[in-house]
Structure formats: C-alpha cells, structure tokens
C-alpha positions in Angstrom: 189.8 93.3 144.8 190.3 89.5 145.3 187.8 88.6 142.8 189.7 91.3 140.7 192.9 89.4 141.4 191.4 85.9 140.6 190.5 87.2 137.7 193.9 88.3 136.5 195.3 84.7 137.6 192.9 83.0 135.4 193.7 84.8 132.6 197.1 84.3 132.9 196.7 80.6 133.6 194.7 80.4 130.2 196.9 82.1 128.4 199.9 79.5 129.9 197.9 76.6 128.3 197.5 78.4 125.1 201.0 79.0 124.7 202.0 75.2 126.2 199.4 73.9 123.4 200.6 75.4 120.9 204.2 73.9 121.5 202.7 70.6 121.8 200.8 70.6 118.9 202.9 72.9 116.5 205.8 71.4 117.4 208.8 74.1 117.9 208.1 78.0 117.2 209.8 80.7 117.7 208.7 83.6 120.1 207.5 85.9 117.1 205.3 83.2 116.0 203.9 82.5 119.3 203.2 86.3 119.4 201.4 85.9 116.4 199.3 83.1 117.3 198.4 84.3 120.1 197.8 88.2 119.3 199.8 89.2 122.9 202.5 91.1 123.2 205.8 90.3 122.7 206.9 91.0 126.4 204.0 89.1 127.6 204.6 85.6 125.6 208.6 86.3 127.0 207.0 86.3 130.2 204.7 83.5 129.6 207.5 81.3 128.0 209.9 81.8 131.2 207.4 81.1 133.3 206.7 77.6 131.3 210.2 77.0 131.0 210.7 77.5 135.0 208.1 74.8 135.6 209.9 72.3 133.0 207.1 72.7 130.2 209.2 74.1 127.5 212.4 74.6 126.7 214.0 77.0 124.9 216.7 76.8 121.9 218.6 79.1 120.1 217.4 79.9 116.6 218.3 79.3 113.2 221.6 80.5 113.2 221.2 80.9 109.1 218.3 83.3 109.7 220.2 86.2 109.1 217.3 89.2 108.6 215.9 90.6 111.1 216.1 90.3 114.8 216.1 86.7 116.3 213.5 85.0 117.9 214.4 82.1 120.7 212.8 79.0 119.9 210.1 77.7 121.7 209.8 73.5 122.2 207.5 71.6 124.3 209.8 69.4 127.4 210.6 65.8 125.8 210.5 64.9 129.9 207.3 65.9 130.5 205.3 62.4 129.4 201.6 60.8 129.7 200.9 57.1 129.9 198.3 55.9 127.7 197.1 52.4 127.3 194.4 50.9 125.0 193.2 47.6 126.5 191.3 45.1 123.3 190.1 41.7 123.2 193.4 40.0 122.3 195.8 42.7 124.0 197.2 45.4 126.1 199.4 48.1 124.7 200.9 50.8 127.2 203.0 53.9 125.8 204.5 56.6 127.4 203.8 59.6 125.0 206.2 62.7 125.2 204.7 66.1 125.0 204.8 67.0 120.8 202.9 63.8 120.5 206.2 61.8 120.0 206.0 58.2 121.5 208.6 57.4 123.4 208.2 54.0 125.2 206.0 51.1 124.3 205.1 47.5 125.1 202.2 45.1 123.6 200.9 42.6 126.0 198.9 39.9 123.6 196.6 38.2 125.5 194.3 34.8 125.4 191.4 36.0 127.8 189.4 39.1 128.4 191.1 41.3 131.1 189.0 42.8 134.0 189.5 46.2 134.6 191.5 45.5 138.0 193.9 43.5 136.0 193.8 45.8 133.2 195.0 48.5 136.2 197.6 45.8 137.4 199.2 44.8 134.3 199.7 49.0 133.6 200.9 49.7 136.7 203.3 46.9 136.3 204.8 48.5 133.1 204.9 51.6 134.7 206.8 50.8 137.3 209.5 49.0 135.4 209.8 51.7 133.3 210.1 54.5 136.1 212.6 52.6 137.7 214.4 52.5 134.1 213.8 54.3 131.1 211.7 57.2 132.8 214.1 57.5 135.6 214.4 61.5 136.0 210.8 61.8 133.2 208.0 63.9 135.2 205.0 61.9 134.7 201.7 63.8 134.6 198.9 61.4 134.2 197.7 58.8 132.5 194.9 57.9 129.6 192.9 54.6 128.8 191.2 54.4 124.9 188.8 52.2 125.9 186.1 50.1 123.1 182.8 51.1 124.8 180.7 54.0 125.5 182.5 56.2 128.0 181.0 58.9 130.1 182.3 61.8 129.5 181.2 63.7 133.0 183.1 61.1 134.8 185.0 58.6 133.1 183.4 55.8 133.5 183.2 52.7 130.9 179.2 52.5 130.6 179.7 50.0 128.3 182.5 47.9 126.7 180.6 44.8 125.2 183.5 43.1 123.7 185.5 43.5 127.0 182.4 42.3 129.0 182.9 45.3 131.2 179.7 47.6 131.8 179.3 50.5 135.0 183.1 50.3 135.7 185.8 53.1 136.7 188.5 51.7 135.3 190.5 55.2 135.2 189.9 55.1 139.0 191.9 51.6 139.0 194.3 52.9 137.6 194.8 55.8 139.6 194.6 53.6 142.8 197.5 51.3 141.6 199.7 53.9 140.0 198.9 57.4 141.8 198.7 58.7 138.5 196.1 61.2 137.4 193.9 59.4 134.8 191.6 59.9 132.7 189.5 57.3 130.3 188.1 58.0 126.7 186.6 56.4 123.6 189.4 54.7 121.4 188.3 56.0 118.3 187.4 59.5 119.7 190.3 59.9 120.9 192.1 58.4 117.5 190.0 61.3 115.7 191.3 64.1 118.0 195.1 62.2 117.3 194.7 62.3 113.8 193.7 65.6 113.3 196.6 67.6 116.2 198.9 65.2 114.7 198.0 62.7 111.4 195.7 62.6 108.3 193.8 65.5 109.4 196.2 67.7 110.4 194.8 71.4 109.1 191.0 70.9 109.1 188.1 71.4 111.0 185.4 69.4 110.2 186.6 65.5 110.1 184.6 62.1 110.2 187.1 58.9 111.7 185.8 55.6 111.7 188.1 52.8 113.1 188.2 49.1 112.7 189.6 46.7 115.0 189.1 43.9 117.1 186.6 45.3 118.8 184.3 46.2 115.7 183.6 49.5 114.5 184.1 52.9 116.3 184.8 56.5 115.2 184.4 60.3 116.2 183.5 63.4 114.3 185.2 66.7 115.0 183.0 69.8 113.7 184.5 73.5 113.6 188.0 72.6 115.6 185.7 70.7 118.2 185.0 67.0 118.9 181.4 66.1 119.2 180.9 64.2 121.9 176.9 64.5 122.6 175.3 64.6 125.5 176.8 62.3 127.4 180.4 61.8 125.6 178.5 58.4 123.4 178.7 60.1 120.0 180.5 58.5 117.0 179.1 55.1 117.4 179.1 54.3 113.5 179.4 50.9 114.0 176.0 51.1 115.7 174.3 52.5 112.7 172.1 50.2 110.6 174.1 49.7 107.8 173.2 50.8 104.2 172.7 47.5 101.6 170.8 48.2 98.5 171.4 44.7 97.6 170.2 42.0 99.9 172.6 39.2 98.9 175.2 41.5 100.5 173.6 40.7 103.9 175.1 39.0 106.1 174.0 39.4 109.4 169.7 40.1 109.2 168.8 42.8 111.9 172.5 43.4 112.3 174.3 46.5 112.4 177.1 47.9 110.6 179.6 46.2 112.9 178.4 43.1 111.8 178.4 43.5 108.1 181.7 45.4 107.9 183.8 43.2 110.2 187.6 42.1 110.4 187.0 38.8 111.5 184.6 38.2 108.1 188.1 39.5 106.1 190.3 36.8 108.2 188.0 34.1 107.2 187.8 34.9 103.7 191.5 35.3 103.4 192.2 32.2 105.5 194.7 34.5 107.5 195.2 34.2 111.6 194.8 37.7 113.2 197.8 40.4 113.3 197.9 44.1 113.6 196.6 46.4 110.7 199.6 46.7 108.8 200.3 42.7 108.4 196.4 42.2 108.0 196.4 44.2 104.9 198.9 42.5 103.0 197.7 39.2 103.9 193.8 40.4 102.7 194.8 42.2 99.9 196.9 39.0 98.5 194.7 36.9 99.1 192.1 36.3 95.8 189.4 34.2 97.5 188.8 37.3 99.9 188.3 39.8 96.7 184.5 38.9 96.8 184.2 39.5 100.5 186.4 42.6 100.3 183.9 43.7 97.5 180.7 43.5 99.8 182.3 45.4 102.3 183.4 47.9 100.6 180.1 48.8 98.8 178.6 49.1 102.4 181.5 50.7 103.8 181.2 53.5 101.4 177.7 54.2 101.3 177.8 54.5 105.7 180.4 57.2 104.8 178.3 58.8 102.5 175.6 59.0 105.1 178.2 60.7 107.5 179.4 63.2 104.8 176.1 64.3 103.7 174.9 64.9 107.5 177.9 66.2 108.8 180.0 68.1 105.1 183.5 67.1 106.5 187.1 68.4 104.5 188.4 65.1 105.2 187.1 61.3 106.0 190.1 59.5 107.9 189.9 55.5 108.3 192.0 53.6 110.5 192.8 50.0 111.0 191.2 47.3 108.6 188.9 50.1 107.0 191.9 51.4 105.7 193.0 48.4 104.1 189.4 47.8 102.9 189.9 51.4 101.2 193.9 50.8 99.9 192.2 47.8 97.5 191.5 50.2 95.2 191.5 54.1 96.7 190.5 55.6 93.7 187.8 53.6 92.8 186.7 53.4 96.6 186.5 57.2 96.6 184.4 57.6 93.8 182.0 55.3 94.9 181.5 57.5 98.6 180.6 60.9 96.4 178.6 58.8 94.0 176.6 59.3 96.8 177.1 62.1 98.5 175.1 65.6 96.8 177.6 67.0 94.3 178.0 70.5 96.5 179.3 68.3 100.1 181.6 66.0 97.6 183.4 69.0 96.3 186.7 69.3 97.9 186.3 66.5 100.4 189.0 64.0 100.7 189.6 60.5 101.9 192.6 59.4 103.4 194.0 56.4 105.7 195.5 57.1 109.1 198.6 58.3 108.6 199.3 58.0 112.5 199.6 54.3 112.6 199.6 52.0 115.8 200.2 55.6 117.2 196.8 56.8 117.1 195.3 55.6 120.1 198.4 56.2 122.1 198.2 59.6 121.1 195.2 60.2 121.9 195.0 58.6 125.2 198.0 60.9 125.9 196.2 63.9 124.9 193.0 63.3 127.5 196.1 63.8 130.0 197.9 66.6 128.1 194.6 69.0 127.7 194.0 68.4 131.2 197.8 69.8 131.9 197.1 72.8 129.5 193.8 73.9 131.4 196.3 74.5 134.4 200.0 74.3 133.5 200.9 75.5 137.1 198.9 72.7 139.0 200.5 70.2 140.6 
C-alpha cells in the first residue's frame, strides 16, 4: 500500500512539472490548452494548476475578455517572482542575470575583467551581485538556484569543470563555490550546450527537434546538438565539442594554424586583427568586421571552413535547423545567402532539403537562459521540493 501510495505521489509530482514546463516554456495558456497538451482531464489540470499556484509557480489571469464563444478558460502564467541566477564567467568577463521563469531576463550586470578569475573568485564576485541585488531589486523574488555556462568540458554526473583551458581551470567544482558562498542550489553546464537548449525553448530554434549550435566567443569555438527534443550530451556530458574537430581545408593556403583544430582556424581574435578592431561583444564586433575591407579576405577563409565543418555536422546528424551564435553569426550575416549555399553544396541533396540556417535570435541572452534553465528543469522534476 505504501509503495502503492508513492507511486501515486510520483505521478502527481511529474505531472506538476509537466504542467509548470509548459508555462515556462509556452509562455501563458489557458486551462483548455493545458488539457490538451497534456491529455488529462480537465478537473485534474484545475487541480494541478491550484496546487502550482498555492506554491507561487503560476499564476492565474482572467481570459480574453473578447473571447466570446464558448466557455472560458483561466489563463495559466508561469510566476515573474520565481527567478534563477545564471552567470557565464569568459576570459575578459563576468556576466550574472537573474532569469524569471518564461525565460525573461530580468536583472543583469557585466563585470569586464583584465585577468583570468579562479573559481573562488568567480563564486565571490557572484555572490557579491547577488547579495546586492536581494537586498534591492529581488527583495520579496523567491530565488531557486543558480546556473554557471562554463567554456570547458563539464561533467555532467556531477558538475564539475573537467576542463576549462582558456580559464586555466581543470578538476574544479565551481557550482559547489558557489553554493558555499551563496546557499543557492547550483548547478554548472557547457555554455554552448546550454545556448542550444536556450535557443531552441526560446530563440532560433524554437519548433524543432533536431538542431546543430555552434558558438563563437572569447573562448573559441563550442556548440551542442539536440536530436528528437533531446540534447546529446554523450557519455559523460563532453559532446558538442566542434571546435575540437579537425577542421575541413581543401585548400592549404587557407591554413593557418598546421596540426591545429577548428578553433584555431575559425577564430575571433584572427577577425580583430584583420579588421584592426579592439574586442567588444558580438553585436559591435560585427559591424566593425563587416566594415572593415582589409578583413574581407580573412572573413573569406573562414567562412569557406566554417561552412564545410557544418556540412560535416548536417550530414552526420540531418538537423531542421543550424543556429550560430556570436562571431559565427556575423561570419554568416557577410553574405547569408551565399553562405548558405555553400553548407548544402556540400551536404547530400536529400539532408539539404528543408534545412535552414539561421543566427541566434536570443542575443547576449542565450547563455543566461540557459544557465537559468539547468536550475528551472531541476525545479520542474519536483515543483513541491523545497
């Protein structure tokens, strides 16, 4: 009879987090539609959404008073007071957000930087924000956790940065810093698998199921790959590493770097150079690239390089939809058309039907987002805990 009853609690429980996910990443629906989604009863999703509602999750809102057929349903939106902290810590900065459930950010602070943090100071210099801001803006905001996008190799059983080569950290918890300084819950992930998962609940790739997201930033070249509604993570959470992959040059005098990977090649730092430009953040760095004539040769060399690693991707893995974030986007917006031509000049003709090519649509958001939602799926597994 117990193991009967725990079994009935765990039900309910999953079916909490179905409906909470849904009104985080839906955005508000109404109680028919939840019914819908769902495929429960109409008295059971009432019951569901009161119970959500009791524990601050949700909130509910009259409908559409110019729906005028049929009966009306209550409107069901995630809590703008429930909120995650998510931080991405780079080379040349910190940036801290405090993401409301719905994916909105709602706070957010850029710390540039002339040194490498450690993780203990990366954990200090978050904790510090936090505080400020509980003591401030999020005075009254429950705050369920927090995430880290972090540029290295993360292990996915247990959170820890295995390696982060351009932060020189290697074998560290930083989530477990974090949680020491601010007694949050936290959680660390890949930046770019975590971007991936942000673009498709909430960007570029909202509405498919099989997406390839590569990333460029300071800290070279990352992505993730979601297949079927699911991220692939691999075996140990290290997947997506394009940047690792030897990178495809059918013409030697575009090599830059011998033995090197495609990090190397395809690099923001080799676009700076070429445009004589002083770094910035992605939107800024396009402009000044893309004005800038003496960088159209460089621009060139990575982008023939660029496209045929994509090819490779979309010919092993037939995704609906390639997203690029941060300079590859820019590499891509130098002429879109042309760029997308060249990736299913290479791809066979049957994956290249139907696939498109887009940039990030989610902005300096991504990663924020996404950090946010390492904290968020960990609320929806158990709405009730805590």
């Amino acid at each position: 009879m117990a193991a009967n009853g725990a079994s009935v609690e765990g039900v309910r429980r999953a079916n909490l987090g179905a409906i909470l996910r849904l009104a985080h990443h839906e955005g508000p629906l109404s109680r028919a539609a939840l019914t819908q989604a769902t495929g429960l009863n109409r008295s059971t999703v009432g019951g569901l959404v009161s119970t959500l509602a009791a524990h601050g999750l949700v909130v509910e809102r009259d409908p559409d008073p110019t729906r005028r057929v049929g009966r009306p349903s209550p409107i069901v939106a995630p809590a703008d007071g429930v909120v995650a902290i998510a931080a991405n810590p780079e080379v040349d900065a910190l940036e801290v957000g405090a993401v409301a459930l719905g994916g909105r950010v709602r706070l957010r602070v850029r710390e540039d930087l002339d040194h490498v943090m450690t993780p203990d100071e990366a954990a200090d210099r978050i904790g510090r924000i936090v505080e400020a801001w509980r003591a401030d803006e999020l005075r009254g905001a429950r705050v369920v956790g927090a995430g880290l996008a972090v540029p290295g190799l993360v292990r996915a059983a247990d959170g820890v940065v295995r390696l982060a080569p351009h932060l020189g950290w290697a074998d560290v918890d930083v989530a477990r810093a974090l949680e020491a300084r601010t007694s949050l819950a936290s959680r660390a992930g890949n930046d770019a698998s975590v971007g991936a998962i942000a673009e498709r609940l909430f960007g570029a790739a909202q509405g498919h199921d099989d997406v390839v997201y590569l990333n460029g930033g300071a800290s070279g070249i990352g992505g993730g790959a979601i297949v079927q509604g699911m991220s692939i993570g691999g075996s140990s959470g290290y997947a997506g590493e394009w940047g690792q992959s030897r990178p495809s040059i059918t013409d030697e005098r575009d090599r830059r770097a011998p033995g090197g990977v495609l990090e190397d090649e395809v690099r923001r730092e080799r676009l700076l150079q070429a445009a004589g430009a002083a770094p910035g953040d992605d939107q800024a760095l396009a402009a000044r690239i893309l004005a800038s004539p003496q960088a159209a040769p460089e621009i060139a060399r990575q982008r023939r390089i660029l496209a045929a690693t994509l090819a490779n991707a979309a010919n092993a893995l037939n995704p609906s939809i390639i997203v690029l974030g941060g300079f590859l986007a820019a590499l891509r917006e130098a002429d879109d058309a042309g760029f997308d031509e060249a990736v299913r000049a290479q791809l066979l003709p049957a994956a290249a039907e139907g696939l498109e090519i887009r940039p990030a649509a989610l902005g300096r958001d991504r990663l924020l987002i996404g950090a946010a939602e390492l904290v968020f799926e960990r609320l929806a597994e158990d709405p009730l805990a805590g």
